[in-house]
C-alpha positions as CSV (number, residue, x, y, z in Angstrom):
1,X,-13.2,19.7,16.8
2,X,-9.3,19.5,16.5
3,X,-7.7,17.2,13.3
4,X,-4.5,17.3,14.8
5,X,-2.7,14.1,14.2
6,X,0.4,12.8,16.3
7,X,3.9,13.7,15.3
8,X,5.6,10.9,13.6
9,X,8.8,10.4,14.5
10,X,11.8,11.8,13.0
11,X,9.7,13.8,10.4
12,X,11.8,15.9,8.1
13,X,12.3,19.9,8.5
14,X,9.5,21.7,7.2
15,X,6.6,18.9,7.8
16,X,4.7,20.9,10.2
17,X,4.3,24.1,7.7
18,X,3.5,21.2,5.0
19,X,0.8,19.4,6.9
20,X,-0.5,22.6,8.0
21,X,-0.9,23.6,4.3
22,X,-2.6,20.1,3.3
23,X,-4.4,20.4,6.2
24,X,-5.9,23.8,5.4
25,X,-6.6,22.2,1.6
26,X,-8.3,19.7,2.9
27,X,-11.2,21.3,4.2
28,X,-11.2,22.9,0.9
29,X,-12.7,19.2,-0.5
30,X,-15.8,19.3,1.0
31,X,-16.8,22.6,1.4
32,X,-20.2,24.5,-0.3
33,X,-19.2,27.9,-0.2
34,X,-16.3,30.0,1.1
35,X,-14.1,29.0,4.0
36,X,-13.0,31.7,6.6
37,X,-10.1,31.4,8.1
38,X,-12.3,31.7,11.6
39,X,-13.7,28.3,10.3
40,X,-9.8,27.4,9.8
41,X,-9.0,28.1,12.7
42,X,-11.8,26.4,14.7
43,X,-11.4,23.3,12.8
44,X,-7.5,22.7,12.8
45,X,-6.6,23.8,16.2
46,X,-4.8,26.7,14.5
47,X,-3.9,30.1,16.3
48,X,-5.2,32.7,14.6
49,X,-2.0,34.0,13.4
50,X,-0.4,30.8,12.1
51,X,-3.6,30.1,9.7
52,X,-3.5,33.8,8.4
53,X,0.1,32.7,7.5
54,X,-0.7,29.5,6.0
55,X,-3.7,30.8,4.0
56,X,-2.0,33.6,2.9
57,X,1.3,31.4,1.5
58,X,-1.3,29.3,-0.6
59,X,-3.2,32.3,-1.6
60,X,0.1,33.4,-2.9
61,X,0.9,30.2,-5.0
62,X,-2.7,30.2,-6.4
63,X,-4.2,27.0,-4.5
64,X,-6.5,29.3,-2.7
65,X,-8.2,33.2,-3.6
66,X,-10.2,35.3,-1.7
67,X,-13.5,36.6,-2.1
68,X,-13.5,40.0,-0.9
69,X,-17.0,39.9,-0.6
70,X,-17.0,37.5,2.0
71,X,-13.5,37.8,2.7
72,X,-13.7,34.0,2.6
73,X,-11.6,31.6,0.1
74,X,-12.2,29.4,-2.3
75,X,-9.9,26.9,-4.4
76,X,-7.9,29.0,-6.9
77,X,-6.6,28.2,-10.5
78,X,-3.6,26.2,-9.3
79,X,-5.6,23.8,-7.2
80,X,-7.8,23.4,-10.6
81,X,-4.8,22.3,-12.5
82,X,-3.7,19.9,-10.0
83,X,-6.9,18.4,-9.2
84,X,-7.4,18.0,-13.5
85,X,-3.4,16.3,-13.9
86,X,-4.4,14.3,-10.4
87,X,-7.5,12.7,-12.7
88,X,-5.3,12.5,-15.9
89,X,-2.9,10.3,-13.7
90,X,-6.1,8.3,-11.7
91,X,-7.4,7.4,-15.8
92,X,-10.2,9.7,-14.9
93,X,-10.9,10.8,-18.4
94,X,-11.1,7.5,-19.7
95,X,-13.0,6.0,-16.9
96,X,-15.5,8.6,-16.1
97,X,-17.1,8.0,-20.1
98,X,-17.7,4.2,-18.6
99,X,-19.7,5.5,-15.2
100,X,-21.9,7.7,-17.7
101,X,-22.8,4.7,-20.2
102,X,-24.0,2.7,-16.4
103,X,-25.5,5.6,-15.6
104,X,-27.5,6.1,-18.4
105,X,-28.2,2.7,-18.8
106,X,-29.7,2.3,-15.2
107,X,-30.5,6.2,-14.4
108,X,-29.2,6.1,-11.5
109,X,-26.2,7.3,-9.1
110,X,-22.4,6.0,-10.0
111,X,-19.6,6.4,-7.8
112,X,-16.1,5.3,-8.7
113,X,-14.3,4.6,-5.3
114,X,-10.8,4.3,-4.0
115,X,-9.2,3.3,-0.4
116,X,-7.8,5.3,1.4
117,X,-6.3,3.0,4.6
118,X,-9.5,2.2,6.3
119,X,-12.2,4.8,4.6
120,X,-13.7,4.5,1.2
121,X,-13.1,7.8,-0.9
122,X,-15.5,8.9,-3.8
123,X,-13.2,9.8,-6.1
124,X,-15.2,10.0,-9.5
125,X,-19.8,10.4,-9.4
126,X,-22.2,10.6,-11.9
127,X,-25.6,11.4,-10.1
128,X,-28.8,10.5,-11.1
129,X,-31.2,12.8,-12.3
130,X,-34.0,11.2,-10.8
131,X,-36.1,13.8,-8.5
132,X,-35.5,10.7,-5.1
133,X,-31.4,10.2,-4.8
134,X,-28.9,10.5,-2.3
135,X,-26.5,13.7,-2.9
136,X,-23.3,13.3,-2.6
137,X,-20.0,14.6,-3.8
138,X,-16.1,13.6,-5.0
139,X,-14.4,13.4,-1.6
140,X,-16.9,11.7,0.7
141,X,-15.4,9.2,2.9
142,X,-17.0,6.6,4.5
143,X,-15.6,3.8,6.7
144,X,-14.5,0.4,4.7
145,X,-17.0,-2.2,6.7
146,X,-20.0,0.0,6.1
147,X,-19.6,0.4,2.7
148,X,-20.4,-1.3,-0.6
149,X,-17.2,0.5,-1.8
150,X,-15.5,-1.0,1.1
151,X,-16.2,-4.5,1.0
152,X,-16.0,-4.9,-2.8
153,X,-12.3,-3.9,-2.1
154,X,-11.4,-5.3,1.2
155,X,-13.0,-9.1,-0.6
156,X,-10.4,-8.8,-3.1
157,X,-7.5,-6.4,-0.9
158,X,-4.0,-8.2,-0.7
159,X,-3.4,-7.2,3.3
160,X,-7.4,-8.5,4.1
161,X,-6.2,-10.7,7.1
162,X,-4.1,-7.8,8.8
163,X,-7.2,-5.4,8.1
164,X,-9.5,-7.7,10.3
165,X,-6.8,-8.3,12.8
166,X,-6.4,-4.7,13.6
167,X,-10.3,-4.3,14.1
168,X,-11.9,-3.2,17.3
169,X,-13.9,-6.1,18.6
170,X,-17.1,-3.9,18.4
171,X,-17.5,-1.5,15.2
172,X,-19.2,2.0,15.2
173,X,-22.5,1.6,13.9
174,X,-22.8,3.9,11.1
175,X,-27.0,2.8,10.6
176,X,-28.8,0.3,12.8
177,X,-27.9,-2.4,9.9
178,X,-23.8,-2.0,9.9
179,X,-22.3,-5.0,10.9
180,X,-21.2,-5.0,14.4
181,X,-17.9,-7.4,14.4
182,X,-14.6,-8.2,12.5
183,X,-16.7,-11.8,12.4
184,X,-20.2,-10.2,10.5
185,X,-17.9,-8.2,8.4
186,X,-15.5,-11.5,7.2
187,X,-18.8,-13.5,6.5
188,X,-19.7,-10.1,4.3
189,X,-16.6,-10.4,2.4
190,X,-16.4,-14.0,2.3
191,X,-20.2,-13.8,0.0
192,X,-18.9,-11.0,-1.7
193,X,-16.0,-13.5,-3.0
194,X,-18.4,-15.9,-4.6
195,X,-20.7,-13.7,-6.0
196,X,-18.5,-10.8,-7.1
197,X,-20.1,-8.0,-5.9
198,X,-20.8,-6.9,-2.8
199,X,-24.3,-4.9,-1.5
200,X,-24.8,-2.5,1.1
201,X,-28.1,-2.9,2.9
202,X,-28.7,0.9,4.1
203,X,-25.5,-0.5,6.1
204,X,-23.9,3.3,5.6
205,X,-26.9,5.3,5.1
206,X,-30.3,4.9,5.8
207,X,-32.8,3.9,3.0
208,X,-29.9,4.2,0.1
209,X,-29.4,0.7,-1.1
210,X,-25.9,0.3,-3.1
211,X,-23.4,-2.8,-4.9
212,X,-20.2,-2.6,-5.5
213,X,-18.3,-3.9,-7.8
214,X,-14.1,-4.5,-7.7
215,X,-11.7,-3.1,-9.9
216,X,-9.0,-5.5,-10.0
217,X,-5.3,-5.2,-10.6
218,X,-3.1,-7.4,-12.7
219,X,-2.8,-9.6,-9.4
220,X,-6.0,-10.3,-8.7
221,X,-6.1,-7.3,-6.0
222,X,-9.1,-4.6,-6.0
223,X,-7.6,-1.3,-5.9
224,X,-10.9,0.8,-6.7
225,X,-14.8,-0.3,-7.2
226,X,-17.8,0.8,-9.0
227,X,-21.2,1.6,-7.2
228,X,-24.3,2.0,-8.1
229,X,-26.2,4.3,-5.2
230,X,-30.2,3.8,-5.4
231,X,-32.9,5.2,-2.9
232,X,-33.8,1.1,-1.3
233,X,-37.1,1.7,-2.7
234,X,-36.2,1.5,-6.1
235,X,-33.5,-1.5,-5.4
236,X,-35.6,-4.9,-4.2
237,X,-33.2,-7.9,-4.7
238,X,-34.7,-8.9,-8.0
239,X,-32.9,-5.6,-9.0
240,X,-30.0,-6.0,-7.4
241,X,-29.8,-9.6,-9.5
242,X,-30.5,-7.5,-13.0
243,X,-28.1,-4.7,-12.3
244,X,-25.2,-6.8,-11.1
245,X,-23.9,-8.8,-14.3
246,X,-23.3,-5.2,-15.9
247,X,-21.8,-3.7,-13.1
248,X,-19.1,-6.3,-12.9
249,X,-18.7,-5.6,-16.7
250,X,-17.7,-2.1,-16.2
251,X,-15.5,-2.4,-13.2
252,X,-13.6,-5.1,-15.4
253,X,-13.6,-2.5,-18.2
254,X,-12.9,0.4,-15.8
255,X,-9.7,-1.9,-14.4
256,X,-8.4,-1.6,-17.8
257,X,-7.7,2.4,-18.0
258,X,-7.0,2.9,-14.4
259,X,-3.9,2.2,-13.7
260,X,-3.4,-0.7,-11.1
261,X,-0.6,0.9,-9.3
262,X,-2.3,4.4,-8.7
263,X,-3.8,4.5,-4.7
264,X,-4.6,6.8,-2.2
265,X,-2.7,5.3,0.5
266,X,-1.2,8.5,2.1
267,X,1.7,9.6,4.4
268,X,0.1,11.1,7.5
269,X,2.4,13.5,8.7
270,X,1.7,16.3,12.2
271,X,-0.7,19.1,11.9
272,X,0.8,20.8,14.7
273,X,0.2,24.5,16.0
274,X,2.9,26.8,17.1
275,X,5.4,29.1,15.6
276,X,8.0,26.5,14.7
């Protein structure tokens, strides 16, 4: 399926090669293995010719490297050092030592979570080691009202009211139990408020339980959460009760080493094919 975006309008020279090349990175986040350029191709709504080019030019800076077994590619040293000053700048190496203290202390899954306009984005996990979890991996996006992620942030985001506004009047159902309307997901938010965490009841993914907890800015605003993932099984509300005091302990102490200011809002610029 295509990711072309629409052109924004007077975008500066250059922004189509740029978008191309982020574009082509991208795919890069949540891929197992190598990535042909076929796969490129297919994916981006590139011509053949004009993703050789762009893979190539990356290849060349060190973002991407080719296997010549599979004659695939693969992130390359440059990418590595970007990704490690990217969590330097995020507090990663000061937060990450809190997700492993909850995540020893409960033995099970914790996510650290930022927005990215209206999609949660792991960012930071520490999986369980337990033999029943749900995997998952830095880079997974899920939508904001589906999420524990999502409404731990949107309870406590600063542009809340324009969020809802700009909802469809019927929401994709991500499981049988995601809330349906802009209404179901207010009243979510508007519980999460009082109670300072929010839960996700298999809302995003079937039999995976989760809370979230909001990592609050100097003005009161969330700009990240903490989430504990569980198989539902081994989260009955009685749980959720006992793990929830702590969890709000470490997103307050997690809100101390990331920065407030730091966000994944993004510029989305045209992922255009052609020669231009």
């Amino acid at each position: 399926m295509s990711e072309q975006r629409a052109k924004a309008p007077d975008t500066p020279a250059g922004t189509q090669a740029i978008g191309r090349a982020m574009a082509v990175l991208r795919l890069f986040i949540e891929a197992e293995g190598d990535v042909q350029v076929t796969e490129i191709v297919q994916r981006l709504g590139l011509t053949p010719g004009t993703a050789h080019r762009v893979v190539g030019a990356l290849a060349a800076e060190g973002f991407l490297s080719r296997n010549p077994a599979t004659e695939g590619y693969y992130l390359g040293s440059t990418a590595i050092l970007l990704g490690q000053a990217a969590q330097r700048a995020l507090g990663a190496d000061r937060a990450m030592p809190l997700l492993k203290q909850l995540n020893e202390e409960t033995n099970e899954s914790v996510n650290l979570v930022v927005r990215d306009g209206g999609e949660s984005v792991v960012v930071m996990r520490v999986q369980s080691t337990l033999p029943l979890r749900f995997e998952q991996h830095p880079g997974a996006r899920f939508p904001l009202y589906s999420t524990a992620s999502g409404k731990a942030m949107m309870a406590f985001a600063e542009d809340v009211d324009d969020y809802l506004a700009a909802l469809p009047g019927r929401l994709a159902a991500v499981t049988p139990n995601t809330v349906r309307t802009p209404g179901e997901f207010a009243a979510e938010l508007e519980r999460t408020r009082e109670r300072g965490f929010s839960i996700d009841n298999e809302e995003n993914v079937e039999g995976v339980r989760c809370i979230g907890a909001p990592v609050l800015g100097a003005g009161g605003h969330a700009h990240a959460a903490v989430v504990i993932q569980v198989p539902a099984v081994r989260l009955p509300d009685t749980r959720v009760r006992e793990l929830a005091p702590r969890l709000k302990e470490i997103a307050a102490q997690v809100a101390q080493v990331v920065p407030s200011e730091r966000t994944m809002q993004a510029a989305r610029y045209a992922v255009e094919d052609g020669d231009a």
